[in-house]
LUMLUMKE-812872 format. One record per residue (C-alpha): chain; residue number from 0; residue in three letters; x, y, z. Coordinates in steps of 0.25 Angstrom, whole numbers. Layout:
N
A, NUM, ALA, X, Y, Z
...
***
This chain:
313
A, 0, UNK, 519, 462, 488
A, 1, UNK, 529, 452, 488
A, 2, UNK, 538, 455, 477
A, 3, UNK, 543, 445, 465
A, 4, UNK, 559, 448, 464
A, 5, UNK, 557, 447, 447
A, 6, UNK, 549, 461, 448
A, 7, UNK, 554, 476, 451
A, 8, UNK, 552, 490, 449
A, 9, UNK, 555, 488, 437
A, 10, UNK, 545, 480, 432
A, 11, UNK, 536, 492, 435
A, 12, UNK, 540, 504, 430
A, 13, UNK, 542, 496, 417
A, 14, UNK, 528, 494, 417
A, 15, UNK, 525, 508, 412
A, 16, UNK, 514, 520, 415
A, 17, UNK, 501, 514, 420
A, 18, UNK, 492, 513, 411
A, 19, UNK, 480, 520, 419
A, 20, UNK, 486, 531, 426
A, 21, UNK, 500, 532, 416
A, 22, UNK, 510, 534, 430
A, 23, UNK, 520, 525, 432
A, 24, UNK, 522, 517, 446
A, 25, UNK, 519, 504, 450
A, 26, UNK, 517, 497, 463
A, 27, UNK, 519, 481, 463
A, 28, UNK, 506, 475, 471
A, 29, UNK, 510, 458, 467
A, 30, UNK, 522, 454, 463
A, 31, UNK, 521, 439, 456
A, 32, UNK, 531, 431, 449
A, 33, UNK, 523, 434, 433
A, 34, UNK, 523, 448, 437
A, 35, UNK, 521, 460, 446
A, 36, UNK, 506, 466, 447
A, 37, UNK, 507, 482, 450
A, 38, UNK, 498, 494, 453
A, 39, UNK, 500, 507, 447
A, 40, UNK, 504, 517, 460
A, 41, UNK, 495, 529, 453
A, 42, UNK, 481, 524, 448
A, 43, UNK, 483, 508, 455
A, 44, UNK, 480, 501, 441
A, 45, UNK, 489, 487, 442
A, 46, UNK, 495, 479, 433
A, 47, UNK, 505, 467, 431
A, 48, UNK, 520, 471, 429
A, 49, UNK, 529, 460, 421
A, 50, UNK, 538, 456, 411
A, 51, UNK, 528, 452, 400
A, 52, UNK, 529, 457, 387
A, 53, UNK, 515, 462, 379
A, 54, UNK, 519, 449, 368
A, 55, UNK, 522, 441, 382
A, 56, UNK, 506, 444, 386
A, 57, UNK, 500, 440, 373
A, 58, UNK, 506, 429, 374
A, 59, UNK, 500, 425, 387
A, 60, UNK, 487, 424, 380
A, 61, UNK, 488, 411, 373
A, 62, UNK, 481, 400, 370
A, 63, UNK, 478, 395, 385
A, 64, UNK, 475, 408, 391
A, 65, UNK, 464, 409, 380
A, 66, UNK, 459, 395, 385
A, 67, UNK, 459, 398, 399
A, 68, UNK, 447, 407, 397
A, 69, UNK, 434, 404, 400
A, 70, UNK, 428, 398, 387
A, 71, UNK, 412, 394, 393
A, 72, UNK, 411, 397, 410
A, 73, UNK, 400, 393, 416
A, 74, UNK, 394, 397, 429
A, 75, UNK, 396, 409, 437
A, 76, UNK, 410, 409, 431
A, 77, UNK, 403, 411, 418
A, 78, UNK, 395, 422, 424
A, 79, UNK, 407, 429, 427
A, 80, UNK, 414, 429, 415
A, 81, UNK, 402, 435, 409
A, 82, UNK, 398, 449, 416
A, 83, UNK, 406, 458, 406
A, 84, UNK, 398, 453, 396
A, 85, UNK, 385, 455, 403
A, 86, UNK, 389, 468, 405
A, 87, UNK, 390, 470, 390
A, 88, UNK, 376, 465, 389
A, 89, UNK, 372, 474, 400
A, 90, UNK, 380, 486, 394
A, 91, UNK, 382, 484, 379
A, 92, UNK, 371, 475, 375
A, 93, UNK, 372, 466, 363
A, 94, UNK, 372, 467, 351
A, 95, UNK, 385, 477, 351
A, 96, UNK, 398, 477, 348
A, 97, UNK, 405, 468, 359
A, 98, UNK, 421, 466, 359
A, 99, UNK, 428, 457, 369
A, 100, UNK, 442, 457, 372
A, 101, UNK, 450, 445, 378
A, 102, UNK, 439, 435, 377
A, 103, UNK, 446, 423, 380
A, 104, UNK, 438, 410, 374
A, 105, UNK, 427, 418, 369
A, 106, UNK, 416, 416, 381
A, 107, UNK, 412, 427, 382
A, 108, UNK, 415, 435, 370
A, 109, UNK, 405, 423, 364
A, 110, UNK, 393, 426, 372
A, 111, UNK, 393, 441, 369
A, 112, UNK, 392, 435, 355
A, 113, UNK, 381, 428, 360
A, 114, UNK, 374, 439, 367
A, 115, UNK, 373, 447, 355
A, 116, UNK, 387, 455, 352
A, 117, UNK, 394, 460, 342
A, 118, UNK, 406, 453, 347
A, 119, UNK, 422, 455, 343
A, 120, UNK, 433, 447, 352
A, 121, UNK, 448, 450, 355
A, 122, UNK, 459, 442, 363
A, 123, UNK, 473, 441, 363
A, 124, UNK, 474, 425, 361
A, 125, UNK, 472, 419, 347
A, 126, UNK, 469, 407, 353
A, 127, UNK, 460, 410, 361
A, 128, UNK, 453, 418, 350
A, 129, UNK, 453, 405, 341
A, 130, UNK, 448, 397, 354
A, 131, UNK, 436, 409, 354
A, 132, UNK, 434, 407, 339
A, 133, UNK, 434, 393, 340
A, 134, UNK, 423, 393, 354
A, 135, UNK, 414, 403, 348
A, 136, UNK, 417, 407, 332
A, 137, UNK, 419, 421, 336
A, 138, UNK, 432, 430, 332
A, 139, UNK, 441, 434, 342
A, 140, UNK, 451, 446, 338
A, 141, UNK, 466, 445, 342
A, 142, UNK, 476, 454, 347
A, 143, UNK, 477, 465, 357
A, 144, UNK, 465, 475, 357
A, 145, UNK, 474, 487, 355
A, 146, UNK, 480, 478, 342
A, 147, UNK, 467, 475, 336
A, 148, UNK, 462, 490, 329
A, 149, UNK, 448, 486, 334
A, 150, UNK, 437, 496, 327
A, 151, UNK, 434, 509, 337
A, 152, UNK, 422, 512, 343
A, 153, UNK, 417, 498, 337
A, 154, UNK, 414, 488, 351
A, 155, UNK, 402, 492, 361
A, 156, UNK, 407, 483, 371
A, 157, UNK, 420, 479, 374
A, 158, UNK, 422, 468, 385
A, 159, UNK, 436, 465, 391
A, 160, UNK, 433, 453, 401
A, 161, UNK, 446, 450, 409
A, 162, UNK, 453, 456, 397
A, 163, UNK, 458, 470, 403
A, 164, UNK, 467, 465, 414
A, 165, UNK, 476, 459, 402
A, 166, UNK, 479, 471, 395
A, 167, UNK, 494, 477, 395
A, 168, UNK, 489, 491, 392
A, 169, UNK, 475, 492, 396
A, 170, UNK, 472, 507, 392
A, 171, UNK, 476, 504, 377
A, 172, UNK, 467, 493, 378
A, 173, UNK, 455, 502, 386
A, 174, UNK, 456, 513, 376
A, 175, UNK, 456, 501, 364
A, 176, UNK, 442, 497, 369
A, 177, UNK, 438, 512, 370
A, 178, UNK, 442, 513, 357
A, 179, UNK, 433, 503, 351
A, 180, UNK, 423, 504, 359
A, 181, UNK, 410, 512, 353
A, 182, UNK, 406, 525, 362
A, 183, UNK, 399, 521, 375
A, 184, UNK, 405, 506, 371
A, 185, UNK, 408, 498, 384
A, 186, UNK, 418, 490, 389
A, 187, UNK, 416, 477, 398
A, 188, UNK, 425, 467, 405
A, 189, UNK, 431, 462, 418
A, 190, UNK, 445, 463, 424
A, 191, UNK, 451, 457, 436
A, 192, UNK, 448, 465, 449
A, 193, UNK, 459, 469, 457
A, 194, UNK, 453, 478, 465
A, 195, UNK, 446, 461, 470
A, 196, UNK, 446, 458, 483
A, 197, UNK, 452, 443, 477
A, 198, UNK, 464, 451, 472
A, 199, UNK, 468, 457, 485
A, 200, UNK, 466, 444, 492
A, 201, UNK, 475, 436, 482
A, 202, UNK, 485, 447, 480
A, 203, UNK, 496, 441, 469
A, 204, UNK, 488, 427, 469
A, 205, UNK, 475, 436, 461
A, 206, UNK, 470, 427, 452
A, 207, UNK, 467, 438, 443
A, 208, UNK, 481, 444, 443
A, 209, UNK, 483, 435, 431
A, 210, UNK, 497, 439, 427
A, 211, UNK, 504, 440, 419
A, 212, UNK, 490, 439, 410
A, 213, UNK, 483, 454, 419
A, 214, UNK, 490, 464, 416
A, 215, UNK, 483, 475, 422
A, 216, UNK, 474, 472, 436
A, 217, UNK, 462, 483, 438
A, 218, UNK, 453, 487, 451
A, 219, UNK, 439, 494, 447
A, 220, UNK, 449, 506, 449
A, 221, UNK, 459, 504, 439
A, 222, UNK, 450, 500, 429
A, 223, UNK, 440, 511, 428
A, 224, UNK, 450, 522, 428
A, 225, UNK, 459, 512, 416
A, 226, UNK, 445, 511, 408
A, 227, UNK, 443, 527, 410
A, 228, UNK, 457, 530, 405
A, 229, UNK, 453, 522, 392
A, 230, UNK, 440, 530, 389
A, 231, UNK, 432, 518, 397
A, 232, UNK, 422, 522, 407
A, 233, UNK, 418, 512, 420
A, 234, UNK, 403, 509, 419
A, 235, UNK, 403, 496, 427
A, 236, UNK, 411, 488, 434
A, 237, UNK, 409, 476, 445
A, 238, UNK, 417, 466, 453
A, 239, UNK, 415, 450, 455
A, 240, UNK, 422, 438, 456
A, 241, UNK, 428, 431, 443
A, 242, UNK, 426, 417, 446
A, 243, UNK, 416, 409, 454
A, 244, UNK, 425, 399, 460
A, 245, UNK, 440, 398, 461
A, 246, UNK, 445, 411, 465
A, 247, UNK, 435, 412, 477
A, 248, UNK, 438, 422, 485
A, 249, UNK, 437, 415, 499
A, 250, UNK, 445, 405, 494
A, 251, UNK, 457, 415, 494
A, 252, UNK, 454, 420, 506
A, 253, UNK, 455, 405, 513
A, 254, UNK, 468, 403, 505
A, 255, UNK, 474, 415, 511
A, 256, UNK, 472, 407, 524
A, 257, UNK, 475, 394, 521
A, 258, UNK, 489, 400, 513
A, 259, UNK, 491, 407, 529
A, 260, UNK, 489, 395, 534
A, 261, UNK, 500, 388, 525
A, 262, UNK, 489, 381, 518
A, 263, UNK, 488, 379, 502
A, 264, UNK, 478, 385, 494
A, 265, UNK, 464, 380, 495
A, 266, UNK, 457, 376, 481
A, 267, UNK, 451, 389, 476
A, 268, UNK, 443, 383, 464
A, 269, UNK, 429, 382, 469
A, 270, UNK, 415, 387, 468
A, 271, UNK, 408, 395, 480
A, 272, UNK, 395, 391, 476
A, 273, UNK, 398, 376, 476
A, 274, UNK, 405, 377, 489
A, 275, UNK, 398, 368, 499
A, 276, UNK, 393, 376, 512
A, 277, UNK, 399, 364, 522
A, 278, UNK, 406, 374, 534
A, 279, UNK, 407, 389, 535
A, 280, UNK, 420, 389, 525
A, 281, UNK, 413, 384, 514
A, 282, UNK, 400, 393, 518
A, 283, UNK, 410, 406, 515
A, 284, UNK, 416, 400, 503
A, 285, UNK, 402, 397, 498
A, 286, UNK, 399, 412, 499
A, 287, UNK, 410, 418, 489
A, 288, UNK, 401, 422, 480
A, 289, UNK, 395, 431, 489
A, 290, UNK, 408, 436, 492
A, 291, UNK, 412, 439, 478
A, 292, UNK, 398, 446, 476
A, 293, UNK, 402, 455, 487
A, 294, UNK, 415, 458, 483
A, 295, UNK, 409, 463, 469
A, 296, UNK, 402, 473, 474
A, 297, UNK, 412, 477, 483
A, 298, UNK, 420, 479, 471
A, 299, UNK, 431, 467, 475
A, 300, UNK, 426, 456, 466
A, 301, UNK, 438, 449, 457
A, 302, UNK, 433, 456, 443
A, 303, UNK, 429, 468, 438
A, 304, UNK, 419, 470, 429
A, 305, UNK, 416, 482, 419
A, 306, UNK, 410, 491, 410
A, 307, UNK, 417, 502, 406
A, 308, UNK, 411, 512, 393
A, 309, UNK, 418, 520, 383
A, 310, UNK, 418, 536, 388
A, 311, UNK, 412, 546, 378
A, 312, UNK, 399, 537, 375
***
């Protein structure tokens, strides 16, 4: 790890007892100018270390970050976005009581209205609640979950789509949900993967790092024993790619070269499946979808997704 001068020991013994296992001890894995990212020495849960306040991270999510999020997707990026939902179908079936936390400009939060569901909405940004109320006509609740003194035992399905690898303190927020879940209730979502092949490729460069935004960064590992600790118990969980186009993975490898061969970065922004077949290069590129199926099942995709239910049901 090539160390960043502006961070030290310091920095991580300031950070506390780690919130899965409760020891102290932290071992720096990438160190970037923003921040340092860390891995617990006893149970491997990593996090990001910096100098941001808890009012200096809710003010990260203003009225651009609520924007950037997907308001309509189309294509296989849509499909993407929507799994957790059709694992709520699959699972908790319409017309129950469905909450979603962090739900950016409303996409998706609005086709589980559609489908049939009871539906409730929070998200820290205002603005982005009003651009959700203005897009759809549904309510958005905001504040922090932990704030809001949400009803117990009330939701039969909770989804958390790229919600939980935001969190400060992640077992407060876990044993939230538990709290108002209903018994047997389940809770659906996605995080970023960094147990993913992609992140060991990229390293500091992880699209998905996302810092200072990510505050936590989970392998399957990590994230059943968190959701155990809070009362949650793993029924599912998968791994696949995120998006269909600009983070393809054989593009990174063939950077990797090109940076080793004092090249610049070739443009990453493009589609696999529109790639046309001309010389054995392109014949590869065009099989990355392939690739990525592959790696799902191998359990090295970008994402994972999950299903975990309330213990005690």
């Amino acid at each position: 790890m090539d160390r960043d001068p502006s961070w030290s020991m310091a920095d991580l013994s300031a950070m506390g007892p780690c919130p899965l296992c409760g020891n102290n001890g932290l071992k720096p894995i990438y160190s970037r100018r923003e921040a340092l990212v860390a891995q617990c020495r006893t149970c491997g849960l990593v996090r990001t270390v910096d100098h941001i306040s808890r009012p200096g991270l809710k003010k990260l999510y203003d009225a651009d970050y609520a924007l950037a999020q997907p308001f309509n997707p189309q294509g296989r990026y849509h499909e993407i976005l929507e799994r957790p939902l059709n694992l709520a179908l699959e699972y908790v079936p319409p017309p129950a009581r469905f909450l979603e936390i962090g739900v950016g400009q409303g996409w998706l939060f609005k086709k589980a209205r559609e489908a049939g569901y009871r539906t409730t909405g929070v998200d820290l940004s205002e603005p982005g609640a009003e651009q959700v109320h203005k897009n759809s006509g549904l309510q958005v609740l905001v504040g922090e979950l932990t704030d809001l003194d949400l009803p117990r035992a009330h939701w039969d399905a909770v989804l958390i789509r790229h919600t939980l690898e935001h969190i400060p303190e992640p077992l407060d927020f876990l044993q939230e949900i538990n709290r108002i879940m209903v018994p047997g209730g389940h809770l659906l979502g996605v995080v970023p993967n960094f147990g993913s092949l992609k992140r060991r490729l990229d390293g500091p460069e992880w699209f998905f790092l996302t810092l200072p935004h990510h505050r936590f960064h989970y392998t399957s590992k990590t994230l059943t024993a968190i959701f155990a600790k809070a009362g949650l118990e793993m029924v599912y969980t998968h791994t696949g790619e995120h998006m269909a186009n600009h983070r393809a993975l054989f593009q990174v490898v063939l950077n990797k070269v090109r940076k080793l061969a004092g090249r610049g970065p070739a443009p990453v922004d493009y589609d696999p499946a529109e790639v046309e077949i001309n010389s054995p290069v392109t014949w590869v590129l065009a099989q990355e979808y392939h690739l990525h199926r592959l790696l799902a099942r191998w359990g090295l995709g970008e994402e994972l997704v999950f299903v975990a239910q309330k213990k005690g049901s």
